[in-house]
C-alpha positions as CSV (number, residue, x, y, z in Angstrom):
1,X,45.1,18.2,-0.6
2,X,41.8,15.7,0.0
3,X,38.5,17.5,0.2
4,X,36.6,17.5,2.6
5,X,32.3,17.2,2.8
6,X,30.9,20.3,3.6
7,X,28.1,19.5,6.2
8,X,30.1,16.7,8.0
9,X,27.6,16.1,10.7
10,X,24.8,15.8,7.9
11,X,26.6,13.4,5.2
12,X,24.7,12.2,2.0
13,X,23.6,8.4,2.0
14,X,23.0,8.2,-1.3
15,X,26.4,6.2,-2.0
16,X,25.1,3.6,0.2
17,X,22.2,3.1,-2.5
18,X,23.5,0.0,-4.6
19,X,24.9,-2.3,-1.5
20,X,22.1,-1.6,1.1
21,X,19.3,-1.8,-1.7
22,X,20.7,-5.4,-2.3
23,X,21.3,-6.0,1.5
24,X,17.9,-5.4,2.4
25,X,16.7,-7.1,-0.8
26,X,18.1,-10.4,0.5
27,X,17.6,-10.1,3.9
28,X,13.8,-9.5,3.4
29,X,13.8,-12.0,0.9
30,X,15.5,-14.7,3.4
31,X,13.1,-13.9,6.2
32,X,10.0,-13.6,4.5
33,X,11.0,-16.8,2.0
34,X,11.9,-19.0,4.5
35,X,9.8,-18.2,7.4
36,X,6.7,-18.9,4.8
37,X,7.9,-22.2,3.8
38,X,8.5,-23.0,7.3
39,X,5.5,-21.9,8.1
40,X,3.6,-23.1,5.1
41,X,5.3,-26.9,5.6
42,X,4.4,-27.0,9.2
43,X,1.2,-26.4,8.6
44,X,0.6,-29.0,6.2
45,X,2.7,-31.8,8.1
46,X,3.3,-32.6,11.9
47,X,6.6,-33.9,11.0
48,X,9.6,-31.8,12.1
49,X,12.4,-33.2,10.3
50,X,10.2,-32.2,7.2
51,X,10.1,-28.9,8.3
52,X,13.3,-28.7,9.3
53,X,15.2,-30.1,5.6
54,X,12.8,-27.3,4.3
55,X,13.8,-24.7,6.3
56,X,17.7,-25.4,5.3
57,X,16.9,-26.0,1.8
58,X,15.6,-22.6,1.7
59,X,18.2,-21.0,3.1
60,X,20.9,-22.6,1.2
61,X,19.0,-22.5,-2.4
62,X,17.4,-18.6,-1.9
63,X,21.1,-17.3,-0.8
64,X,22.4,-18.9,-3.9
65,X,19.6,-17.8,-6.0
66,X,19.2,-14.2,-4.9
67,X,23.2,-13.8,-5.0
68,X,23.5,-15.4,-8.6
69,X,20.3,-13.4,-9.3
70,X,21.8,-10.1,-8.3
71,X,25.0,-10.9,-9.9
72,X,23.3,-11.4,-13.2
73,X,21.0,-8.3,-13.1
74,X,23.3,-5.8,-12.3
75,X,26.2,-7.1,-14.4
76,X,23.2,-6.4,-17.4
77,X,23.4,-2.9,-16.1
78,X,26.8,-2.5,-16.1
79,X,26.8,-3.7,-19.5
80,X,24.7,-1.3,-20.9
81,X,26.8,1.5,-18.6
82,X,29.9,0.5,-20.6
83,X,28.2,0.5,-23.8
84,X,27.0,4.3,-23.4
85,X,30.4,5.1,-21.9
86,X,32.1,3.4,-25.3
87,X,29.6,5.5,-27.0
88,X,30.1,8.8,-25.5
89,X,33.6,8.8,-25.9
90,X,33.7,8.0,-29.7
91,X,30.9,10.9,-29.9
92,X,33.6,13.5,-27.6
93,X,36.8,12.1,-30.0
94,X,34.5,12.4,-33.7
95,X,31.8,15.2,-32.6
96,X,34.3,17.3,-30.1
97,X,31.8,20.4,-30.9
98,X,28.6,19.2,-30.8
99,X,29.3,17.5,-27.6
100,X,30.4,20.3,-26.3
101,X,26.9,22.4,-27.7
102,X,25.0,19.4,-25.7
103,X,26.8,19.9,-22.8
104,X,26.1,23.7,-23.1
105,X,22.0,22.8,-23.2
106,X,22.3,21.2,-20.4
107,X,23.4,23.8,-18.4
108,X,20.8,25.9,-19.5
109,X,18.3,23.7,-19.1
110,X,19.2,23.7,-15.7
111,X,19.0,27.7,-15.0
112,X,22.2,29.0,-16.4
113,X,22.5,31.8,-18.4
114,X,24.1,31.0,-22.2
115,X,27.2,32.8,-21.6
116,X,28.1,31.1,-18.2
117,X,27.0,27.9,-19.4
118,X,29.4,28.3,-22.0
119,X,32.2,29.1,-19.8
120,X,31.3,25.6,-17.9
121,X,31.0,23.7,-20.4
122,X,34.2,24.3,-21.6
123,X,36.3,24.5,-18.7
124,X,34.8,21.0,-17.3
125,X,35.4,19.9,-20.8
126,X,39.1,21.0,-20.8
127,X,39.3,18.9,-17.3
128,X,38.0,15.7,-18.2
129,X,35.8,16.0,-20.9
130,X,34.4,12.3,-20.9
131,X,33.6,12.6,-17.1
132,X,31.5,16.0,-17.6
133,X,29.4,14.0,-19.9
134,X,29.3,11.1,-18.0
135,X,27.8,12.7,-15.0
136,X,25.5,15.7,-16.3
137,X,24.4,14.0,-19.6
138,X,23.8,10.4,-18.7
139,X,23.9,10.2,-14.8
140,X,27.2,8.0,-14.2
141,X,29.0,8.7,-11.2
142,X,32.1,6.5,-9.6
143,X,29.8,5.9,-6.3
144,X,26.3,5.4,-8.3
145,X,27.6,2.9,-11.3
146,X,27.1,-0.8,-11.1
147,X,28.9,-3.2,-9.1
148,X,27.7,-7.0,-9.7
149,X,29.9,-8.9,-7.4
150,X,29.2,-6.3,-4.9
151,X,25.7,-6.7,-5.1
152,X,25.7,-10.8,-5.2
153,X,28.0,-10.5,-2.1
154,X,25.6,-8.3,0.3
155,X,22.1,-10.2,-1.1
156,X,23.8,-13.4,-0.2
157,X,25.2,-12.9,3.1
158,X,22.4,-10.9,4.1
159,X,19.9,-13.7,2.7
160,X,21.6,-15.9,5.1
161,X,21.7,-14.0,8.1
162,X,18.2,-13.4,8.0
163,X,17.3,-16.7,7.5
164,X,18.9,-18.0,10.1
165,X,16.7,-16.2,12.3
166,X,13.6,-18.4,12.0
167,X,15.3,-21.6,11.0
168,X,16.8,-21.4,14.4
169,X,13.2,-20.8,16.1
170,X,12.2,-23.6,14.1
171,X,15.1,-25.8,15.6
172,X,14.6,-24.7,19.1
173,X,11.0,-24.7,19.6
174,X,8.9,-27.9,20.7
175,X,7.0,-29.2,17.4
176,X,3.6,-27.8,18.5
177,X,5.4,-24.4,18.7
178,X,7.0,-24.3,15.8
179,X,4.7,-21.6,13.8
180,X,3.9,-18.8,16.5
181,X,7.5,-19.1,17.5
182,X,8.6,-18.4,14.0
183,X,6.0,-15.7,13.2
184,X,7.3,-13.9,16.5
185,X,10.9,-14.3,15.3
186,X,9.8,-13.4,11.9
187,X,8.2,-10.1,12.8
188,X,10.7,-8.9,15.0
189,X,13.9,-9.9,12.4
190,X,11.7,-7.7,10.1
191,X,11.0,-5.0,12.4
192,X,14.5,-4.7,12.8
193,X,15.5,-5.3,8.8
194,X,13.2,-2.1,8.1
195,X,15.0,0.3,11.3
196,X,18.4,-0.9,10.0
197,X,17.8,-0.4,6.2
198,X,16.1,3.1,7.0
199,X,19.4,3.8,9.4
200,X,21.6,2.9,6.7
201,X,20.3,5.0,4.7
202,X,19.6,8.2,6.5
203,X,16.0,8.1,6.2
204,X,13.0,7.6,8.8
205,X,12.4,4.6,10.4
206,X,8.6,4.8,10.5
207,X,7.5,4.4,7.1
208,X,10.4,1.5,6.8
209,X,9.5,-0.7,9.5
210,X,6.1,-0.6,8.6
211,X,6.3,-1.6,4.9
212,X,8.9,-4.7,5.6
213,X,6.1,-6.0,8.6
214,X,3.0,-5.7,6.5
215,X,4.4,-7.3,3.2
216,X,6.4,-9.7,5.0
217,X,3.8,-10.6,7.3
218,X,1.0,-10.5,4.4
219,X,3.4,-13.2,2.7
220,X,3.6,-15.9,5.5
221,X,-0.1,-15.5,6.0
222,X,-1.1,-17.1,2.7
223,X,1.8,-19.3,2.7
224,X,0.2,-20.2,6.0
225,X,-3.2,-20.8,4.2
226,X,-2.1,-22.8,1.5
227,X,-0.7,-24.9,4.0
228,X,-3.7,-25.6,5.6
229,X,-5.8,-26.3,2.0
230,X,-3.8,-29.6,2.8
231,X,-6.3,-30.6,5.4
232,X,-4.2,-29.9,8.7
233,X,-5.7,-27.8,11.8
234,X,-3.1,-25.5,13.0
């Protein structure tokens, strides 16, 4: 018999947490990266093919970089979850009974009475003792522990997509358009990267979509301004 969640029309999102906090990581980074150096080249130089290898450059060297990136970082913290998980189950096969006493603390440190925390301890132990310790004592669940290729996978892909969006306004506009078509590309792909990722995630839009904007937008602006230290009038 499968199980099934108790408030259906109310799920958790929290097992959403490691892919979507990558995807958005890579999407914001692949429209705010490459819209700046867009942005930033443009104003610098009236020359389009210039801003155009720059705009492609980006794209293909940030999607590489934030998936090998992501791949590298969260394979360290899977590392160090296997190393605690190789520890606590030499401490469960050597210290069965002090284990079993920290497991017991726990409880009550969480509002249980000694006796009934007793009782739990020791029937969760006598189910799957190593999983017991694994989620109350260090925090490791199936749905919460590291995935690097995972994470490389939805930074990448996401990286790209959102790049796309304002190297294509940068191919499609007329030269002397080139930067307020981008920044109105660029603020709308990031108004709707911060209602997505907040979607996603089950939480409210507002406070997204107005963090990814402001950051994002603070971001191009002195890209924008270094740009023009280079003498050009935009």
């Amino acid at each position: 018999m499968t199980s099934s969640p108790a408030h259906i029309d109310d799920p958790h999102f929290l097992n959403r947490s490691n892919w979507l906090r990558a995807a958005v990581l890579g999407a914001n980074d692949g429209i705010v990266s490459v819209s700046s150096l867009i942005v930033g080249v443009a104003a610098a130089t009236p020359d389009r093919s210039a801003v155009l290898i720059a705009g492609v450059a980006g794209l293909v060297a940030g999607a590489m970089s934030m998936a090998a990136g992501e791949y590298v970082s969260v394979s360290s913290q899977s590392d160090i979850e296997r190393a605690d998980i190789a520890r606590e189950r030499r401490a469960l096969d050597m210290m069965p009974e002090d284990e079993l006493r920290e497991l017991v603390a726990i409880y009550e440190a969480r509002g249980l009475s000694p006796e009934t925390a007793l009782v739990v301890a020791r029937e969760l132990t006598e189910k799957d003792a190593l999983a017991a310790h694994l989620r109350d004592e260090l925090g490791l669940t199936d749905h919460l522990s590291a995935n690097p290729l995972q994470a490389a996978l939805s930074s990448g892909l996401t990286f790209c997509i959102a790049a796309a969006i304002p190297l294509a306004g940068a191919i499609l506009a007329p030269t002397a358009f080139i930067i307020p078509v981008v920044l109105v590309l660029t603020i709308a792909a990031m108004l709707l990267l911060g209602y997505l990722g907040a979607w996603a995630g089950g939480a409210p839009a507002g406070r997204a979509v107005v963090r990814v904007v402001v950051w994002g937008t603070f971001a191009m602006v002195v890209t924008a301004a270094i740009g023009r230290l280079f003498g050009v009038s935009v």
